[in-house]
VOGU-3710 file (C-alpha; in Angstrom, 3 decimals, decimal comma):
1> xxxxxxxxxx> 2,373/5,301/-22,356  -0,046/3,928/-20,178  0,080/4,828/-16,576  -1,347/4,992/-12,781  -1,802/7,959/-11,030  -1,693/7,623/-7,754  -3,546/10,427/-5,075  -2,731/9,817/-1,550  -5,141/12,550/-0,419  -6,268/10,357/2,898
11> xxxxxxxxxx> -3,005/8,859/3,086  -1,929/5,139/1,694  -2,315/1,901/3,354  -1,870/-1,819/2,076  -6,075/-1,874/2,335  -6,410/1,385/0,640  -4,752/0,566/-2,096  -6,403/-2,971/-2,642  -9,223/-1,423/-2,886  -8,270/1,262/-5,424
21> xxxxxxxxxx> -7,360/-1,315/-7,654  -10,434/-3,650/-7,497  -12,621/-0,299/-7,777  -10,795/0,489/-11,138  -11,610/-2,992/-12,677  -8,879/-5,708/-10,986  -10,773/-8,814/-10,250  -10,427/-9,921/-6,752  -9,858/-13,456/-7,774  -6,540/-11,987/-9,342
31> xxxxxxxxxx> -5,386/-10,927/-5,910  -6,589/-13,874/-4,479  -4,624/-16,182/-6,609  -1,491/-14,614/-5,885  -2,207/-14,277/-2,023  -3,146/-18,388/-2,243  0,595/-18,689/-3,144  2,297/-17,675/0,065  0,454/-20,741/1,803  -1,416/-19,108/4,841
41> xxxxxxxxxx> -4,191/-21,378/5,206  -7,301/-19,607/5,731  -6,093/-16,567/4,261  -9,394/-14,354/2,471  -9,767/-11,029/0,675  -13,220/-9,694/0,216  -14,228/-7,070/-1,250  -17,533/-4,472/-1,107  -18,736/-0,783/-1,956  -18,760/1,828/0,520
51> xxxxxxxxxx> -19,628/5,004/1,028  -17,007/7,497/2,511  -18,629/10,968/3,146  -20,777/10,845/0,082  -17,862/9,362/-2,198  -18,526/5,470/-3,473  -15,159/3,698/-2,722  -14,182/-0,433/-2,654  -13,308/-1,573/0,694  -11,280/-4,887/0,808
61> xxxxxxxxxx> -10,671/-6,704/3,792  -8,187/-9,589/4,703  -9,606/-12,344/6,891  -7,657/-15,127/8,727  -7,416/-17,579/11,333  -5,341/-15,913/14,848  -1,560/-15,655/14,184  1,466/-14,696/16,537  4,077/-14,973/14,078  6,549/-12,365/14,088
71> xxxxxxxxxx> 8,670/-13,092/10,742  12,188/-12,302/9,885  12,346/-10,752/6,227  14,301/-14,095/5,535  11,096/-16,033/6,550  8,544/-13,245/4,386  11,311/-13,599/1,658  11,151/-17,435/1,471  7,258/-17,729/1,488  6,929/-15,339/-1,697
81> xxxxxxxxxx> 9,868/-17,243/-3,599  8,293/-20,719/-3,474  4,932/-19,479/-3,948  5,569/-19,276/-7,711  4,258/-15,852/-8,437  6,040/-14,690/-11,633  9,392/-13,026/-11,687  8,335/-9,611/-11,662  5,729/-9,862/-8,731  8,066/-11,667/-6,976
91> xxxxxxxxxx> 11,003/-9,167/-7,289  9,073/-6,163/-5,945  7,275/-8,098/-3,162  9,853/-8,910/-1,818  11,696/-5,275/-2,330  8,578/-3,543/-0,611  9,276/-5,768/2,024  12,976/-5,105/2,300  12,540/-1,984/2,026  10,409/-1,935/5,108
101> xxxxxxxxxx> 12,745/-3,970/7,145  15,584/-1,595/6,235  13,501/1,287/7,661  12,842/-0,593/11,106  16,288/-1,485/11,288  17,209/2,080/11,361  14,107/2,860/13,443  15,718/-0,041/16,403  19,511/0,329/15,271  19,764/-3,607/14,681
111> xxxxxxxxxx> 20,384/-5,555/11,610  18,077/-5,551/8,653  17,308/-9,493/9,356  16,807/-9,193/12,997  13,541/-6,896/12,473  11,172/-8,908/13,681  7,753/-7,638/11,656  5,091/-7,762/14,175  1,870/-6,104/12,374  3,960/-5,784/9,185
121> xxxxxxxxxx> 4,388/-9,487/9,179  0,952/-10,754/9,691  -1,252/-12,479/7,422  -2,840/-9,346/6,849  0,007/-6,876/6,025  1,612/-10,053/3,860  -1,997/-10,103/1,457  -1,970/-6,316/1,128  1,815/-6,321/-0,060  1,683/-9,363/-2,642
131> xxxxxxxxxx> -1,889/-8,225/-3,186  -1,460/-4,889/-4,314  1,991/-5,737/-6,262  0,200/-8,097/-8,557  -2,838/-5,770/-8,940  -0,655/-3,262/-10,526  1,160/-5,683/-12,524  -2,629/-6,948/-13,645  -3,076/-3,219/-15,093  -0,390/-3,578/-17,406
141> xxxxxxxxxx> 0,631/-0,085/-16,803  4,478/1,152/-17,110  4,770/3,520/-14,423  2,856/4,392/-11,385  2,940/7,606/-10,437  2,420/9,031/-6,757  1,441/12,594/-5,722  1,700/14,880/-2,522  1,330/11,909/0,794  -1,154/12,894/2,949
151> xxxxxxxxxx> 0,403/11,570/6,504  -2,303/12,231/9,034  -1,824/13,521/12,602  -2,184/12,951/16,000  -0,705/9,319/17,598  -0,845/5,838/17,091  -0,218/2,520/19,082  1,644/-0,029/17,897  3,662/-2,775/19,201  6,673/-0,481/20,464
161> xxxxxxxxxx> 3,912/1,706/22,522  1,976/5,055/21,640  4,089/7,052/18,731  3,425/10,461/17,050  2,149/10,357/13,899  3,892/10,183/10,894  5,673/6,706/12,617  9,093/6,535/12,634  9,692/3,694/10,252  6,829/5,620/7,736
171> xxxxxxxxxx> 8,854/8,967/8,012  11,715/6,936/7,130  10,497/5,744/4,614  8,955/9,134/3,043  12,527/11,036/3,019  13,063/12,811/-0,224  8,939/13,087/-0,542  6,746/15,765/-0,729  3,707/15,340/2,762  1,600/17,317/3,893
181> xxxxxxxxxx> -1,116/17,352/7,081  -4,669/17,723/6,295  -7,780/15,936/7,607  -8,840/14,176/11,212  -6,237/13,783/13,856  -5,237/9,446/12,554  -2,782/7,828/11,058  -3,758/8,050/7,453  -0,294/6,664/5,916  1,009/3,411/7,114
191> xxxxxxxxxx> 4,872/1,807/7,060  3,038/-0,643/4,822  1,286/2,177/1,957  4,754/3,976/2,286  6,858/1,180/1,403  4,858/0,330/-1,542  4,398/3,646/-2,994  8,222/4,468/-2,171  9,536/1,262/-3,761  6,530/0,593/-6,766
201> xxxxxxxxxx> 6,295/4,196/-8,011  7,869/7,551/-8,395  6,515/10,984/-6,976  4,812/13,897/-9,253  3,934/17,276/-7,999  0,556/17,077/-9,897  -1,082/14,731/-11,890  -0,125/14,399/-15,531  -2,076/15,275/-18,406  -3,844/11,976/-19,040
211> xxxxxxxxxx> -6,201/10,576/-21,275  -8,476/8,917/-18,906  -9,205/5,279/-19,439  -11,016/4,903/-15,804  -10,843/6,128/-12,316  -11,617/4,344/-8,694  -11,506/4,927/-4,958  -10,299/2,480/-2,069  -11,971/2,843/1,132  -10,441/2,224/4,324
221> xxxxxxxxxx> -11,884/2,048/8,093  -13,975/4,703/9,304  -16,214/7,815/7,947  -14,972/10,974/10,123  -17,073/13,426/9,338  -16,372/15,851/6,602  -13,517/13,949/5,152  -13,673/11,633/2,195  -11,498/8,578/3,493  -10,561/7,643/0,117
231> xxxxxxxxxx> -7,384/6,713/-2,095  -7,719/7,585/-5,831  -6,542/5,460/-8,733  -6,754/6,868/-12,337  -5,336/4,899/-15,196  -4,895/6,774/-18,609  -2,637/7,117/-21,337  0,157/9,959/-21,208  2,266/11,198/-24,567  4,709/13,023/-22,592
241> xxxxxx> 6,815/12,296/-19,617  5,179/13,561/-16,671  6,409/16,671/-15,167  8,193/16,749/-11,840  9,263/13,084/-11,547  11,156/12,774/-8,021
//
């Protein structure tokens, strides 16, 4: 069976894992053919190598003309169903996304279509979610698997103020997974990189025993020093099921 291991070591974010996935051999022209469908003019990935404390990692960043929309899932839903990606990318685009409305719905106590997105539904955070969705579904793998989350410290600001890190929608989101703290004082996993490892792949103590077809590091903003700012992506073949599946 061919999988993905996933190693949140840094912590996940839509950008991190973009750039996992171009550094283990998915063309950017494949995520920029399925970003083209949701119709954001002026909507760009780009992609370049990095260095992150010594390690050589793929950054990809989203460009885009200013927005201010703040979109309903109903509106995110509706741009990725007549965008004509195909049924599969569709499906779990739009359940990463649902999934991240039901967490800020919780979060705000309102109903699931009165979230109103904010960062998560910009231009930005919509590339990174139908991005990475039909990067994995370019690998052709069966399973991606996720290990320990690495969730980062300290606070961030957002649109509802200055929170403690994990966020509240991301810790929502992680319930039933295994974190841990390690690394500079930053949010290293985003509501974004937890909805899509939550809803795309299932959790593994350790990585399985693999037969290693290749292996690749996203890069995401900033070099602290003595930390490799890195997510790793191996793809290999497994006989056996992996052990510890959450």
């Amino acid at each position: 069976m061919r999988v993905a291991y996933l190693d949140p070591c840094s912590g996940v974010s839509g950008d991190l894992l973009l750039g996992a996935l171009v550094d283990v051999g998915v063309s950017v022209a494949v995520l920029q053919a399925a970003v083209d469908t949701l119709g954001v003019e002026g909507l760009r990935l780009s992609a370049a190598t990095v260095l992150r404390h010594g390690v050589t990692a793929t950054k990809v960043d989203v460009s885009y003309p200013d927005q201010h929309e703040h979109r309903r899932l109903s509106d995110i839903a509706a741009m990725i169903e007549a965008g004509g990606l195909p049924d599969g990318v569709r499906r779990r685009a739009i359940a990463v996304f649902t999934r991240l409305a039901e967490a800020e719905a919780a979060v705000h106590e309102v109903a699931v279509d009165e979230v109103r997105f904010h960062e998560v539904g910009a231009a930005d955070a919509l590339a990174d979610v139908v991005g990475a969705v039909a990067g994995l579904d370019a690998l052709a793998v069966a399973r991606l698997l996720v290990g320990p989350v690495n969730l980062g410290s300290g606070r961030v600001t957002c649109a509802h103020g200055t929170l403690p890190v994990p966020a509240p929608a991301t810790a929502g989101l992680l319930e039933g997974w295994s974190c841990y703290v390690a690394g500079p004082r930053r949010e290293l996993t985003t509501p974004t990189g937890a909805a899509l490892v939550t809803t795309l792949g299932d959790q593994v103590a350790v990585m399985p025993a693999l037969r290693v077809e290749r292996a690749g590091h996203g890069a995401a903003d900033g070099d602290p020093p003595g930390w490799a700012n890195v997510l790793r992506l191996v793809i290999g073949e497994t006989e056996a099921p992996p052990p510890g599946t959450s």
